[in-house]
Each structure stands twice: as structure tokens, then as C-alpha cells.
N, C-alpha and C positions, 0 to 999 in steps of 0.2 A: 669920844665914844669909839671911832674907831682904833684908836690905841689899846681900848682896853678889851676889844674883839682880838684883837692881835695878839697881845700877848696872852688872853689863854688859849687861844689856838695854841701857840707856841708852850704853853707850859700842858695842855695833854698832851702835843706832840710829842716832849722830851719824859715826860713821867708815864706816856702810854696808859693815860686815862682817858680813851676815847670814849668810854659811855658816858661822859660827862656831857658830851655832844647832844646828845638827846634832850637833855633837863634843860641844857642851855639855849637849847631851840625855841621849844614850849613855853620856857619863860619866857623868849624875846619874843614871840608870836602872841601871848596874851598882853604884854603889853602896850603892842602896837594894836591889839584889840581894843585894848581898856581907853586908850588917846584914838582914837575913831570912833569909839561909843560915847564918848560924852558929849560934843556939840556937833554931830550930824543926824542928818536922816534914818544912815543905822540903826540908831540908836532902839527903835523899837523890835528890829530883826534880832540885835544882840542879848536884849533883853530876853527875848523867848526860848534864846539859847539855855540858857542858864535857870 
């Protein structure tokens, strides 16, 4: 996993697609949502999110 953080850090770095940064954030942050929302306590907080 972290190979595959690396190298697109490295391929915005050399193609200078930094707003890529942003989308690839949000992705990784919802999905570390979605795997905490399924078998914990959260789950009714996350739920109300949405």
C-alpha cells in the first residue's frame, strides 16, 4: 500500500499534477471512513453523516 502512495506522489511530482492531491486525499479519508463504520460504535455517528 505504501508503495503504491509513493509512487504517485512521485508521478504528480514529475508530471506536476498536484491537484491530484486533493481527490486522492478525500478518497483515502472516506475509505478509512467506510472500514471504521462498519463494525464499531461509530457506526451510528457515520451513519447520520450521510
Amino acid at each position: 500500500m505504501l508503495d503504491l502512495l509513493s509512487d504517485l506522489w512521485k508521478f504528480m511530482r514529475v508530471r506536476k499534477k498536484y491537484w491530484l492531491a486533493p481527490i486522492v486525499l478525500v478518497m483515502v479519508l472516506l475509505g478509512v471512513l467506510i472500514v471504521l463504520g462498519e463494525g464499531s460504535a461509530l457506526a451510528p455517528l457515520i451513519y447520520t453523516l450521510f
